[in-house]
BABA-389429 format. One record per atom (N, C-alpha, C): residue number from 1; y, x, z; atom name. Coordinates in steps of 0.001 Angstrom, whole numbers, m for minus. Layout:
// residues N
  num       c2       c1       c3  atomo
  NUM        Y        X        Z     CA
...
END
This chain:
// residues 268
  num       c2       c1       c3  atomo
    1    16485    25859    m2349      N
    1    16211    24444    m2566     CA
    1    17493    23693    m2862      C
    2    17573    22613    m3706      N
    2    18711    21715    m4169     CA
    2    17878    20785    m4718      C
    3    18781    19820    m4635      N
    3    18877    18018    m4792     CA
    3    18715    18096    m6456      C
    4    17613    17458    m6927      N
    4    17684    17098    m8197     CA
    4    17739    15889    m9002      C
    5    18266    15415    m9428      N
    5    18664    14099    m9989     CA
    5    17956    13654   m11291      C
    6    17273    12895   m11228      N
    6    15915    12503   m12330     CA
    6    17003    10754   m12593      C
    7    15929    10919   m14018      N
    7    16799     9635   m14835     CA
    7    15528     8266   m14093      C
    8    16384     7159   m14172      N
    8    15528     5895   m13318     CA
    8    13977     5772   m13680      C
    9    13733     6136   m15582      N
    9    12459     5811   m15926     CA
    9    11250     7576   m15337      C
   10    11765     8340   m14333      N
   10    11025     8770   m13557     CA
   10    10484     8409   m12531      C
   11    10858     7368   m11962      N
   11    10134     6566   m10989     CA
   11     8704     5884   m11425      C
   12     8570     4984   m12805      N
   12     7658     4454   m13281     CA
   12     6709     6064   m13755      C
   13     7051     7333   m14059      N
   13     6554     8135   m13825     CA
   13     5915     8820   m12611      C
   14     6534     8710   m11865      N
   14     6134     8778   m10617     CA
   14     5013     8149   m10288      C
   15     4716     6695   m10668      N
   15     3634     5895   m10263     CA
   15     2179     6205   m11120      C
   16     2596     6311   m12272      N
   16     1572     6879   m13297     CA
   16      503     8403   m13209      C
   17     1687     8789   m12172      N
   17     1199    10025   m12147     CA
   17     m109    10326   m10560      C
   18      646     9256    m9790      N
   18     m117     9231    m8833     CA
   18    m1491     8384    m8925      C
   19    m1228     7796    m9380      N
   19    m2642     7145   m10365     CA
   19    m3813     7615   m11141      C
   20    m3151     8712   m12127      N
   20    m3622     9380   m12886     CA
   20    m4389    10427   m11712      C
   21    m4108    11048   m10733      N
   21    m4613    11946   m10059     CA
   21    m5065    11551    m8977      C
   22    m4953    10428    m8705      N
   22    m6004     9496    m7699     CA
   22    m7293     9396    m8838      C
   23    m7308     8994    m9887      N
   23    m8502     8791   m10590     CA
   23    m9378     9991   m11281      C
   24    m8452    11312   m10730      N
   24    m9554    12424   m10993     CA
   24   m10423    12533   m10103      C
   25    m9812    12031    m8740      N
   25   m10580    12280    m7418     CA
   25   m10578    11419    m7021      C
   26   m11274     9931    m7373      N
   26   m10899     8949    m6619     CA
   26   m11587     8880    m4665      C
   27   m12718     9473    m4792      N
   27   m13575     9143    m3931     CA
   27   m12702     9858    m2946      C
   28   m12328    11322    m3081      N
   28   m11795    12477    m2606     CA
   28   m10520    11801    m1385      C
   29    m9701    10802    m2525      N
   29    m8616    10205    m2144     CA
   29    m8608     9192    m1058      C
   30   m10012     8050    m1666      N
   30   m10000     7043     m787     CA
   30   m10086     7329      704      C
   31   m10991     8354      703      N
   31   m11539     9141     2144     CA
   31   m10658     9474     3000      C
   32    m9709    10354     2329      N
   32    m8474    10985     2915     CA
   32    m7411     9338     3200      C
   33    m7574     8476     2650      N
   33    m6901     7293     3283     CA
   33    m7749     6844     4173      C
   34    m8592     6191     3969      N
   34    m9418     5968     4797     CA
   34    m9386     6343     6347      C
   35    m9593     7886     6285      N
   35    m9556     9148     7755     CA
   35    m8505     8289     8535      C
   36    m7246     8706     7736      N
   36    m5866     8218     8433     CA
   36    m5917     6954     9028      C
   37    m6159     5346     8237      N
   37    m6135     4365     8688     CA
   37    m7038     4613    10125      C
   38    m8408     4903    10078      N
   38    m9393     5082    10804     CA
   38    m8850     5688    12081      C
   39    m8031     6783    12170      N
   39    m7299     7624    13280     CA
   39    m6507     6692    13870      C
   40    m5470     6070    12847      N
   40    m4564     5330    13359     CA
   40    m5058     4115    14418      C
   41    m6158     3364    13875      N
   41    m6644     2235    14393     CA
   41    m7397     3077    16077      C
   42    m7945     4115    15912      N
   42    m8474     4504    17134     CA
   42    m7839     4805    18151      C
   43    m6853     5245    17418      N
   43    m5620     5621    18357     CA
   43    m4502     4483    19111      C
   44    m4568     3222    18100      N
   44    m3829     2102    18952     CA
   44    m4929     1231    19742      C
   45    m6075     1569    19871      N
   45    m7232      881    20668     CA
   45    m6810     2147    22381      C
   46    m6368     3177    22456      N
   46    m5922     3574    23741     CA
   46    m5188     2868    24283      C
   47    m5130     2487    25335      N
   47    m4296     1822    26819     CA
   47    m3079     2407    26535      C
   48    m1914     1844    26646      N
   48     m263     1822    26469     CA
   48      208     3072    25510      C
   49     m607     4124    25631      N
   49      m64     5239    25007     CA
   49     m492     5552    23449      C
   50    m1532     4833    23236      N
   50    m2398     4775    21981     CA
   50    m1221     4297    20801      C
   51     m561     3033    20729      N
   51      255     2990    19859     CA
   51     1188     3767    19594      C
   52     1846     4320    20379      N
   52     2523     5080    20750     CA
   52     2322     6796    19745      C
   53     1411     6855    20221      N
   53      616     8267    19369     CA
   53      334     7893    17773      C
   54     m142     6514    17467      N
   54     m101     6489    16402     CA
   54      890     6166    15611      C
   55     2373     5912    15584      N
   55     3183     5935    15501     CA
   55     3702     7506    15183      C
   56     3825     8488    16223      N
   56     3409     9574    16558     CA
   56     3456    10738    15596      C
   57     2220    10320    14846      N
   57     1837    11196    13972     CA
   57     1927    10679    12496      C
   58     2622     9253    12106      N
   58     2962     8832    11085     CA
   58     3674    10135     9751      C
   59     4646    10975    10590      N
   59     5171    12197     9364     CA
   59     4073    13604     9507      C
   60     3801    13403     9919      N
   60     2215    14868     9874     CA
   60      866    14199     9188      C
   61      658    12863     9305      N
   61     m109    12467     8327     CA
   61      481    12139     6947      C
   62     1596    11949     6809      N
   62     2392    11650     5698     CA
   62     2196    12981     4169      C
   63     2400    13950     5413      N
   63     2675    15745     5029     CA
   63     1386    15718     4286      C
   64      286    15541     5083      N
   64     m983    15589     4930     CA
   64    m1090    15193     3484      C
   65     m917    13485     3558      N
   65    m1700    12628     2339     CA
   65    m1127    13903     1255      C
   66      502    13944     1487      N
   66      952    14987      308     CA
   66      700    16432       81      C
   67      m10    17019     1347      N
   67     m456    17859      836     CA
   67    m1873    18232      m73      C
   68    m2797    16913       72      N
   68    m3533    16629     m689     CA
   68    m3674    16015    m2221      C
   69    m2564    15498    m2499      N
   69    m1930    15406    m3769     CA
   69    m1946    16497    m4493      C
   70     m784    17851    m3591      N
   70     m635    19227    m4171     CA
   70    m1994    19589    m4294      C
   71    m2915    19618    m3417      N
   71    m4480    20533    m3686     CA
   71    m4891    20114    m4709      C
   72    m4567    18560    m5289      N
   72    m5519    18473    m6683     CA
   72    m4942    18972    m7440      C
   73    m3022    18837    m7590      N
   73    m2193    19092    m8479     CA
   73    m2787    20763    m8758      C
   74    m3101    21449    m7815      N
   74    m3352    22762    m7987     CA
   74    m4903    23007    m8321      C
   75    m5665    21778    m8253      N
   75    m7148    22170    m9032     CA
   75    m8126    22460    m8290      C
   76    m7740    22192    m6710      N
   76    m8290    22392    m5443     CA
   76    m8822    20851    m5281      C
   77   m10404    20740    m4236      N
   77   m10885    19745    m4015     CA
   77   m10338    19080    m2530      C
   78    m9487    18135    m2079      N
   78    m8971    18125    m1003     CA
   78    m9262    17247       m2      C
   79   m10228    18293      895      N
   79   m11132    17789     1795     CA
   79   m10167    17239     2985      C
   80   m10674    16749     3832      N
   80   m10471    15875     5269     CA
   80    m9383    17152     6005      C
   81    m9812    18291     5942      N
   81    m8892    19061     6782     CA
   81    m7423    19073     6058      C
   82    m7339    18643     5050      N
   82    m5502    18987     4416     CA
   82    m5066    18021     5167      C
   83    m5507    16538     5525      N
   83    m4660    16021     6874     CA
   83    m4257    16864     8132      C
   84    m4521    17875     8332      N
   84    m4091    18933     8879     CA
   84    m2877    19781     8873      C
   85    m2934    19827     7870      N
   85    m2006    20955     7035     CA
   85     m751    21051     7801      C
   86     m155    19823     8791      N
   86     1283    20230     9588     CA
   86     1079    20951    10568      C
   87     m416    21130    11048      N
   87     m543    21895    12209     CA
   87    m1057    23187    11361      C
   88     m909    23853    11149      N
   88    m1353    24741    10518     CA
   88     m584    25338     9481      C
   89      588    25546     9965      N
   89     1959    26106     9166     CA
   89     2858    27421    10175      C
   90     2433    27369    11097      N
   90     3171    27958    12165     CA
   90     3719    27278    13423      C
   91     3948    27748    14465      N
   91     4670    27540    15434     CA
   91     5940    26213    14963      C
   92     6755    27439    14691      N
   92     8228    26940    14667     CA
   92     8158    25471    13679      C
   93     7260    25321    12988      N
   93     7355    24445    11573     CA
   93     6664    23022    12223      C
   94     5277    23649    13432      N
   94     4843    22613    14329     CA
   94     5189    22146    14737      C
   95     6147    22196    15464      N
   95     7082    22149    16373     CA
   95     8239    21166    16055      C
   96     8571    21626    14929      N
   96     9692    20983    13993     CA
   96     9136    19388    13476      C
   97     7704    19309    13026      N
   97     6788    18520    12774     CA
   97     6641    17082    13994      C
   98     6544    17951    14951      N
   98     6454    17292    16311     CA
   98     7977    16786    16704      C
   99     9082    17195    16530      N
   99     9799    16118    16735     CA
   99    10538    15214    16016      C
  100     9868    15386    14318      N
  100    10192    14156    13399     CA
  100     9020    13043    14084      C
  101     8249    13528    14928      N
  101     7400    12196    15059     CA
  101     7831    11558    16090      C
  102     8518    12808    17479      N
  102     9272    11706    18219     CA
  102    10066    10912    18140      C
  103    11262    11309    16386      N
  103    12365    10557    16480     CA
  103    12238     9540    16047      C
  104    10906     9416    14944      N
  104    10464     8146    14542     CA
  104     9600     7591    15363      C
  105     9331     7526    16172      N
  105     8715     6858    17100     CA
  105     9849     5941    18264      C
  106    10762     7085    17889      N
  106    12183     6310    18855     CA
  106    12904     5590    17997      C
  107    12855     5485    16811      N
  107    13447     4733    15908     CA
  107    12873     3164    15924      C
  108    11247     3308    15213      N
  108    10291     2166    15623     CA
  108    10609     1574    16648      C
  109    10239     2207    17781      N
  109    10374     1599    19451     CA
  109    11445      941    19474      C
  110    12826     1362    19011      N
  110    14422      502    19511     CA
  110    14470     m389    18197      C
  111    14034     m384    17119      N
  111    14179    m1564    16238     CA
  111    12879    m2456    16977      C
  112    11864    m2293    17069      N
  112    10983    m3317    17494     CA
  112    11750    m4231    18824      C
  113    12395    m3249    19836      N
  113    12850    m3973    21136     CA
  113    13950    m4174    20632      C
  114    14684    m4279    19547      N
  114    15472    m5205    18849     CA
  114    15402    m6218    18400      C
  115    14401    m6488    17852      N
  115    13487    m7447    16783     CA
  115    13119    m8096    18300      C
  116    12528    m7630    19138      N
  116    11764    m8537    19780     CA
  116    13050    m9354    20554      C
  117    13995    m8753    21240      N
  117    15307   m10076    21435     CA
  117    15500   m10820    20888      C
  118    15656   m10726    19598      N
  118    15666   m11715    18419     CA
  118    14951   m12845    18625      C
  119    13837   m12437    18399      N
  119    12188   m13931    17885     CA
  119    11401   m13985    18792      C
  120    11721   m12773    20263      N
  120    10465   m12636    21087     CA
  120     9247   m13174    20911      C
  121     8654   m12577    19713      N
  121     7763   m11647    19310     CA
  121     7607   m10721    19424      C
  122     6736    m9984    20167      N
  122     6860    m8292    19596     CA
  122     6094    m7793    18371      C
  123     6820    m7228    17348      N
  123     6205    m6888    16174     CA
  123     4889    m5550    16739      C
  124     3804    m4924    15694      N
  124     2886    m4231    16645     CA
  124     3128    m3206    15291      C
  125     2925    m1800    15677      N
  125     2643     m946    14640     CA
  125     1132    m1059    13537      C
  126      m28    m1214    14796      N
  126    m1134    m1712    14492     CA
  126    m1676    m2472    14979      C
  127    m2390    m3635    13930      N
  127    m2567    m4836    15080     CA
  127    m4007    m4565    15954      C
  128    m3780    m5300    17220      N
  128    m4714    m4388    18033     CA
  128    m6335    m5434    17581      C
  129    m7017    m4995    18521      N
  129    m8172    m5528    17632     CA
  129    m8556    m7021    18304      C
  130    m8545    m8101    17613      N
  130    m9188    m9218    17513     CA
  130    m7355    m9931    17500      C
  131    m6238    m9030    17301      N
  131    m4878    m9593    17068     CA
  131    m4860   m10556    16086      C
  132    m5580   m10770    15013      N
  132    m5255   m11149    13898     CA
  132    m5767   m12610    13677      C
  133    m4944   m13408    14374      N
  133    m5629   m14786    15131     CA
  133    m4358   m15939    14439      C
  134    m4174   m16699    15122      N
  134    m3571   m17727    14961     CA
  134    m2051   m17148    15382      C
  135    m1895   m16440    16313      N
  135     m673   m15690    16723     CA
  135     m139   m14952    15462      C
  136     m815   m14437    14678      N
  136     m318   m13641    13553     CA
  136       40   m14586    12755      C
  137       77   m15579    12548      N
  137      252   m16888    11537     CA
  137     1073   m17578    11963      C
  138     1674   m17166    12794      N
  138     3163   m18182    13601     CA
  138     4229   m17781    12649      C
  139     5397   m18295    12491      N
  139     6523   m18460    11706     CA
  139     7269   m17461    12200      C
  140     7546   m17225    14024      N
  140     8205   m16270    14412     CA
  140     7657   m14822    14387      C
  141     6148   m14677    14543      N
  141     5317   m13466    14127     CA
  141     5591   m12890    13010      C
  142     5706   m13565    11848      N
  142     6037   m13211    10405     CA
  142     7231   m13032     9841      C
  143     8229   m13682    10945      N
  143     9570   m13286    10989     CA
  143    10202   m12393    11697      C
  144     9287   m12027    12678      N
  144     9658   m10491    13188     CA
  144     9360    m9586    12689      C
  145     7851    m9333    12233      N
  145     8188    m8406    10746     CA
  145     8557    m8296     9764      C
  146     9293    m9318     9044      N
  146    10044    m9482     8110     CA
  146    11475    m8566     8889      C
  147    11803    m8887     9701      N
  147    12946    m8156    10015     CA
  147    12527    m6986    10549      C
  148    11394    m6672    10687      N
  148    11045    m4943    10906     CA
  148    11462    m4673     9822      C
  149    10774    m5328     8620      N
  149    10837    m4317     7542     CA
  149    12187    m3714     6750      C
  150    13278    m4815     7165      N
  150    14509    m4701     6609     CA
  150    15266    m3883     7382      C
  151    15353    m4127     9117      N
  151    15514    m3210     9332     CA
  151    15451    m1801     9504      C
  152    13725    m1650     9392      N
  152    13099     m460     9415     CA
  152    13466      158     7957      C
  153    13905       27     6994      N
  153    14277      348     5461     CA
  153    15008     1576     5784      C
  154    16009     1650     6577      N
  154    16887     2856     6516     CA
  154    16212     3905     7157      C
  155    15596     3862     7987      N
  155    14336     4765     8829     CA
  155    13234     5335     7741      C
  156    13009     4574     7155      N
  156    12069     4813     5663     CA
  156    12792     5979     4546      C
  157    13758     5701     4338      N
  157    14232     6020     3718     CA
  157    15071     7537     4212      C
  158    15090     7623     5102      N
  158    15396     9083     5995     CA
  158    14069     9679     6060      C
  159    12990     9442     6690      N
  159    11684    10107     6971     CA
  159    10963    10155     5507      C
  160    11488     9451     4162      N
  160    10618     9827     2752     CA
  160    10373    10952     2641      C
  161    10923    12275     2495      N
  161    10989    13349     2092     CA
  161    10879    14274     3673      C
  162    11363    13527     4668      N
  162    11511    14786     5524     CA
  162    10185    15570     5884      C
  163     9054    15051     6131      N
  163     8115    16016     5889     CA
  163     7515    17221     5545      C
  164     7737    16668     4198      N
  164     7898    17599     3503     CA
  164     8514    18639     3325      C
  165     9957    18636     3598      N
  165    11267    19508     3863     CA
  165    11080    20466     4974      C
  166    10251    20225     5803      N
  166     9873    20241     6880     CA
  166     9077    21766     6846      C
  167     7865    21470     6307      N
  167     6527    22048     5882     CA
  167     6715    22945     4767      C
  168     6992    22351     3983      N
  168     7569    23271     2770     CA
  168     8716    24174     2410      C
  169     9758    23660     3093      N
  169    10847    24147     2789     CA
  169    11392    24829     4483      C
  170    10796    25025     5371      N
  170    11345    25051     7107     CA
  170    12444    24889     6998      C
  171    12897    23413     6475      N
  171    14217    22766     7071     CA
  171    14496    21782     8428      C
  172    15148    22181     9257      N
  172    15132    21768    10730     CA
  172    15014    20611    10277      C
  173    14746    19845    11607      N
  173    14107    18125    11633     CA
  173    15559    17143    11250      C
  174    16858    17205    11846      N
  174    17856    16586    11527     CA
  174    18349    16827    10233      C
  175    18130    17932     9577      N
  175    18749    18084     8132     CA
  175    17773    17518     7535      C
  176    16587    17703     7491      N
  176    15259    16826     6670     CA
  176    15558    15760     6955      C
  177    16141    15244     7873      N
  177    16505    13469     7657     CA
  177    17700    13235     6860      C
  178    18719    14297     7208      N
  178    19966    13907     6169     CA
  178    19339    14361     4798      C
  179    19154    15405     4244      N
  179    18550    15518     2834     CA
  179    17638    14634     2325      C
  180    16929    14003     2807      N
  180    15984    12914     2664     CA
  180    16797    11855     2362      C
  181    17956    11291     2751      N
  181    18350     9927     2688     CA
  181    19181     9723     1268      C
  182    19835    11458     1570      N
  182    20860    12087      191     CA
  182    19887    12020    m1261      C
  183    18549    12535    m1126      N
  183    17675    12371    m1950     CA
  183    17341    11171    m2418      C
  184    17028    10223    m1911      N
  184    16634     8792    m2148     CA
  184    17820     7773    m2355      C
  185    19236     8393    m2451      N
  185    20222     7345    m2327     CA
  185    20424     7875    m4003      C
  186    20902     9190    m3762      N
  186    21100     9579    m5353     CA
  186    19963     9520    m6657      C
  187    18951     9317    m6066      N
  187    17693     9000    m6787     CA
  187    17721     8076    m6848      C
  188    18059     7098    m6265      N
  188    18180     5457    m5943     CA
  188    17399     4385    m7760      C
  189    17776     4712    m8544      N
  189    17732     4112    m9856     CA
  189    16355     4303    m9880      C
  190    15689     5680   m10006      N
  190    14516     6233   m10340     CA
  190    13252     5293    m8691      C
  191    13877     5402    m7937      N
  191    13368     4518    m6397     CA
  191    13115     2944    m7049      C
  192    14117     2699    m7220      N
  192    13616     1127    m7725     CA
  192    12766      648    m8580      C
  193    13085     1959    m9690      N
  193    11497     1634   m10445     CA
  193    10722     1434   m10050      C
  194    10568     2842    m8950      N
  194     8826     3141    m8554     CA
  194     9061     2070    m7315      C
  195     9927     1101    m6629      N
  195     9465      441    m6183     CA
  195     8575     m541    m6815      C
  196     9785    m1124    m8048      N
  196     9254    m2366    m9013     CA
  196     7501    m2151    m9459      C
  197     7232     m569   m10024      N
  197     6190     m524   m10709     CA
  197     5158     m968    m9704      C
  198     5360     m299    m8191      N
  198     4195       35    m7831     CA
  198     4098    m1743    m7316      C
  199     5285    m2782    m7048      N
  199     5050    m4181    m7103     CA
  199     3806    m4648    m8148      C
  200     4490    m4054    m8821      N
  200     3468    m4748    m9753     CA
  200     2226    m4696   m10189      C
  201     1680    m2926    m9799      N
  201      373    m2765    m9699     CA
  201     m344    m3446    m8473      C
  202      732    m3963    m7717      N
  202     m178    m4378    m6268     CA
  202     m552    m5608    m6933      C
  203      284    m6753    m7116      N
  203      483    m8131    m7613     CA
  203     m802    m8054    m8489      C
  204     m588    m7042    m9190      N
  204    m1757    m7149   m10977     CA
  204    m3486    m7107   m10239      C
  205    m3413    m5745    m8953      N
  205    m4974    m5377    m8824     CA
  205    m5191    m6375    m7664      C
  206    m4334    m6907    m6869      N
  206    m4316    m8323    m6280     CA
  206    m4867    m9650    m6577      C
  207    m3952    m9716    m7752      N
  207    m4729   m10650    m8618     CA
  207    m6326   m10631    m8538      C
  208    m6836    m9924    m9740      N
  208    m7874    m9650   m10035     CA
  208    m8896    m9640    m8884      C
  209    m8577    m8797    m8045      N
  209    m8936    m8977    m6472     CA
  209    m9648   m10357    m5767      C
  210    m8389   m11474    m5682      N
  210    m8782   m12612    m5330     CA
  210    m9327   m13616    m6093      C
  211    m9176   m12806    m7530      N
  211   m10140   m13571    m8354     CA
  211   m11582   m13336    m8437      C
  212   m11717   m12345    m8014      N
  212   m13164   m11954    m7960     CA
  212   m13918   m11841    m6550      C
  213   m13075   m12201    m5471      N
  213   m13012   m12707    m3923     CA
  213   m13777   m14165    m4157      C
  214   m12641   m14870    m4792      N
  214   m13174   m16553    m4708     CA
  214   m14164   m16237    m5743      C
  215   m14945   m15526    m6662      N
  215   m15816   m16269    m7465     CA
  215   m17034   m15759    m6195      C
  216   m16998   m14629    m5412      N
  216   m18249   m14150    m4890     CA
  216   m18468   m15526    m3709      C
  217   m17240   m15896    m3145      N
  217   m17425   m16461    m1935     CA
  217   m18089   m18337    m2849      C
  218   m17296   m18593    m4077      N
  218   m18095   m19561    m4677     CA
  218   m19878   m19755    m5103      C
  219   m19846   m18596    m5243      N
  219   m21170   m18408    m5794     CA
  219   m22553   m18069    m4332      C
  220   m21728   m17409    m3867      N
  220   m22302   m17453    m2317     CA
  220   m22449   m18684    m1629      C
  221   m21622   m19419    m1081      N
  221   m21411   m20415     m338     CA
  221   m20242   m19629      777      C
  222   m20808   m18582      867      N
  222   m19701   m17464     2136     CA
  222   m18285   m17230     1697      C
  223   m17073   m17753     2180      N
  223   m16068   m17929     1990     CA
  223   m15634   m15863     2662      C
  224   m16381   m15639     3873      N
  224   m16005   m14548     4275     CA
  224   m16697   m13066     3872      C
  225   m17773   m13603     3068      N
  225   m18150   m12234     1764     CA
  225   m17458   m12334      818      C
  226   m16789   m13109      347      N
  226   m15930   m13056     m604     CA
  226   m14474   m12260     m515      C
  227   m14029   m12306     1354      N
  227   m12948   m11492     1709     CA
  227   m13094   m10267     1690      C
  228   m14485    m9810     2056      N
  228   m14798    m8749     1678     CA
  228   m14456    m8026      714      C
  229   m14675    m8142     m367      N
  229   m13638    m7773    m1319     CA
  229   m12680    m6699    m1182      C
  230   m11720    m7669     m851      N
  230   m10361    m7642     m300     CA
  230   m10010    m6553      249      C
  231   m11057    m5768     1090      N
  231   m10968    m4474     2205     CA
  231   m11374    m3401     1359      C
  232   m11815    m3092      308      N
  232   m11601    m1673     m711     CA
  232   m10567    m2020    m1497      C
  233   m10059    m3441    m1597      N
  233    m8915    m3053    m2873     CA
  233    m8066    m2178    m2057      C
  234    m7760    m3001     m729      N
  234    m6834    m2435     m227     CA
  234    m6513     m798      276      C
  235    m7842     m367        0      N
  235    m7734     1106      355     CA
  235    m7619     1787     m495      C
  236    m8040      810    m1897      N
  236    m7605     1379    m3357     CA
  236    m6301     1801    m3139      C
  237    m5312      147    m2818      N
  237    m4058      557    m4019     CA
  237    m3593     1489    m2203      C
  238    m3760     1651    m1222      N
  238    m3068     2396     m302     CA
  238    m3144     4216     m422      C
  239    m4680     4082    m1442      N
  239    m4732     5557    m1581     CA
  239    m3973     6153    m2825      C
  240    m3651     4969    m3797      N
  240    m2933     5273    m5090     CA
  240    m1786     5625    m4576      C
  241    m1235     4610    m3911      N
  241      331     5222    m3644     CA
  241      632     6205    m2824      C
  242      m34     6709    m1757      N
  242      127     7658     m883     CA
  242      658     8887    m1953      C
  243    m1050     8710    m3299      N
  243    m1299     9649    m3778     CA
  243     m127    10192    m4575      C
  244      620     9138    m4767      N
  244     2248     9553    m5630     CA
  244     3298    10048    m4765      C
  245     3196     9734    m3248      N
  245     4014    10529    m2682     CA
  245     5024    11587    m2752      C
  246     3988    12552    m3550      N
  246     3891    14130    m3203     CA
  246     5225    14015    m4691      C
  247     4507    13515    m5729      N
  247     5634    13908    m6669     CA
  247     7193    13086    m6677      C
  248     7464    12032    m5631      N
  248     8859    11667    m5615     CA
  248     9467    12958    m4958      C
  249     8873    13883    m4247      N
  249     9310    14961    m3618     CA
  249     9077    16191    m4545      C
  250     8397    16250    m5111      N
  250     8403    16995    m6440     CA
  250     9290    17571    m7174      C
  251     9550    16100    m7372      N
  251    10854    15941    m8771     CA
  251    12421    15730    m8078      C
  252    12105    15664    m7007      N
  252    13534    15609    m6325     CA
  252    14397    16804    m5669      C
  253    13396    17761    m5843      N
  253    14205    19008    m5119     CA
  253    13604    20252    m6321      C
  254    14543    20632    m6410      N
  254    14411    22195    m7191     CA
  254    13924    23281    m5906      C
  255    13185    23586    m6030      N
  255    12213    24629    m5052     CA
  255    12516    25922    m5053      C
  256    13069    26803    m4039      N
  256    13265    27971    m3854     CA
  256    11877    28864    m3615      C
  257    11305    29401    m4876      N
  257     9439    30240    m3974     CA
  257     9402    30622    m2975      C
  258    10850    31767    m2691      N
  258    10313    32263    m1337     CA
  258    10586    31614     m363      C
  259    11270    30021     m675      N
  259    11207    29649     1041     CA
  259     9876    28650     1147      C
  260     8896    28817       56      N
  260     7839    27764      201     CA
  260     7018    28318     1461      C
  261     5717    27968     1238      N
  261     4580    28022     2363     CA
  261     3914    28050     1602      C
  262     2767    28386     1920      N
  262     1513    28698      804     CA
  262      259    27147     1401      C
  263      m49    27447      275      N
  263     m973    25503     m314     CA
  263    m1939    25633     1475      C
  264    m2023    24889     1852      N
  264    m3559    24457     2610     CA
  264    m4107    25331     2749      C
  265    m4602    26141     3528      N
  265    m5660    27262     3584     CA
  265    m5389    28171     3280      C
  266    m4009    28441     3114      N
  266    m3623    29949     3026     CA
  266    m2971    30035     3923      C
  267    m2891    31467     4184      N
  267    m2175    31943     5906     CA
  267     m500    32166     5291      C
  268     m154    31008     6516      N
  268     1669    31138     6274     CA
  268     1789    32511     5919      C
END
């Protein structure tokens, strides 16, 4: 395996591509987002430890979405179990799996009790249920995740690839964070694209979105069937981008065969 260096207009490739193969399988895709959100939310409805877990398993579902990318890339239909796929690599690779989730979970945890000195606010991984009140609409609420997100950027940007590196390549958990960051810094040009592009597909199917939000809720009288809406775009564009994942990691590492792993459902 080695670091491969793609020109910037591979990023806007990048986005196209995950698009393009979200829309062979769209249904396939939404589901497999769907599962995840669905886990996640069940999992921060547990008493103190629930967020915690879902946090948790943020890089084994990550692995997942991307290993379901690869199953279509390979012509395979990719059912609910490829969210699986980190447990189901071996021991040592599980294992390895399991403590990219502790370190990001310790990462989250000390930027949040950072953030929260700050604005005391505490920012939430997921908001818990009936959170999404007048408290979420405070100036300091929205400014503590604003500074999650900036701070959380360098954490992002270490855990992009490590997953993967992980699963695919059995590279220990601390080098999958340094190769990951090395990957995305020297890729950096081709990153901004696919940040910019995928801005703009949000902004564009956004649009359209709340335009067709307010005409239902006009035509209704129901201001809150009209939000409705709103809750498949969003699983739209969350399953599009997941779905591109797989190829920023793709195109970023030159692949050694024999240190791969074999697709989903084949025995390590």
């Amino acid at each position: 395996m080695k670091l491969n260096i793609v020109p910037a207009r591979t990023g806007v490739l990048w986005v196209r591509l995950g698009i393009r193969t979200f829309m062979r399988q769209p249904l396939a895709f939404s589901v497999l987002f769907f599962v995840y959100m669905a886990a996640a939310l069940l999992l921060s409805a547990i008493p103190v430890i629930g967020p915690v877990l879902g946090l948790a398993i943020v890089p084994a579902a990550t692995l997942g979405l991307m290993a379901a990318t690869r199953e279509a890339e390979d012509g395979r239909f990719p059912t609910p179990t490829v969210l699986l796929s980190a447990f189901r690599a071996g021991r040592q690779r599980v294992r390895a799996m399991m403590i990219l989730g502790l370190i990001y979970t310790a990462a989250w945890l000390a930027i949040a009790a950072f953030v929260h000195a700050l604005v005391d606010v505490p920012p939430q991984p997921v908001p818990a249920q009936g959170a999404a009140g007048p408290a979420m609409l405070s100036p300091e609420f929205q400014l503590s995740m604003l500074l999650m997100m900036v701070l959380f950027l360098p954490v992002s940007v270490m855990f992009w690839h490590a997953p993967a590196l992980v699963h695919w390549h059995g590279v220990s958990p601390l080098k999958s964070l340094f190769f990951s960051t090395v990957a995305c810094m020297r890729n950096f040009k081709a990153f901004f694209m696919y940040g910019l592009a995928w801005m703009g597909v949000f902004f564009a199917l956004f649009f359209v979105g709340s335009l067709l939000a307010g005409a239902i809720a006009l035509v209704s009288g129901n201001p809150q069937l009209g939000a409705v809406v709103l809750m498949p775009l969003m699983i739209l564009l969350g399953a599009m981008f997941t779905t591109s994942l797989y190829f920023t990691f793709r195109d970023s590492f030159v692949a050694t065969p024999e240190l791969e792993t074999p697709s989903p459902g084949e025995s390590p």
